[in-house]
C-alpha positions, 0 to 999 in steps of 0.5 A: 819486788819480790817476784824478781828476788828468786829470779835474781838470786838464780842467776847469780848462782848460775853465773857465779861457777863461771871462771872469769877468763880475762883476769886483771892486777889490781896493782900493775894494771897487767891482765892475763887470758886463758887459751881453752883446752887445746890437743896438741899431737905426739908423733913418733916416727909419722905416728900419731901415738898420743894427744897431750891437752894443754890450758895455756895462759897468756900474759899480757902487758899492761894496757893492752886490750885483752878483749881483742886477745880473747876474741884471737884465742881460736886463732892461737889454738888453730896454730898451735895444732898446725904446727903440732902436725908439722914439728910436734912439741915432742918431749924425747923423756916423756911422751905424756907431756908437751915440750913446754918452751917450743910451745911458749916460742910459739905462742910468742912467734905468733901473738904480733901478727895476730894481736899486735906487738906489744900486747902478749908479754909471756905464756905459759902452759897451766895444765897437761892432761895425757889422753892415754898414759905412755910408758917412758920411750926407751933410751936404745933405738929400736933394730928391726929383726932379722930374718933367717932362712 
């Protein structure tokens, strides 16, 4: 009986810093997902100046099966990417930062055709991270020089 003791006690604590990704109310019975990272694209002008890492969670209604939303989560990434190269989630006031309610919009857009209706209640954006800090964009539209013979 021993023998298994250290064993046991070795994997608990490598399985404890884990963090649990499907997490339940005791109370309403309703559960939340978290999306891993995922870099959505910030393009000025058809330039691709800067990437914008977001932890995203879902809200799901209650009952409904977070499982089949967890096994979906690379689905969601893979839009959200794509349609960040079409339309970018572009803040005009801050190019550090994802326009959160486009991207909310969607999530949202998205979740009945590949989980169900009914099953993804709300999103919201965790946790930005810049891959490079950008300076504010400036108010005044940028005029090409002049040439003089």
């Amino acid at each position: 009986m021993r023998q298994f003791t250290p064993l046991f006690l070795g994997l608990m604590i490598a399985v404890a810093p884990v963090q649990p990704v499907l997490a339940a109310d005791k109370e309403g019975g309703s559960q939340t997902v978290a999306l891993e990272a995922v870099a959505l694209p910030i393009i000025i002008d058809g330039r691709l100046l800067n990437y914008v890492f977001c932890s995203i969670r879902l809200d799901l209604y209650p009952g409904a099966d977070g499982a089949k939303v967890h096994a979906k989560e690379e689905f969601f990434r893979d839009d959200l990417v794509r349609v960040g190269h079409r339309t970018p989630f572009v803040r005009k006031d801050d190019y550090n930062k994802v326009d959160e309610a486009r991207v909310r919009a969607e999530i949202l857009r998205v979740a009945p055709s590949l989980v169900g209706p009914g099953v993804v209640k709300s999103a919201a954006i965790v946790k930005e991270t810049s891959q490079k800090i950008m300076a504010a964009p400036s108010s005044q539209p940028v005029r090409a020089r002049e040439i003089t013979p």
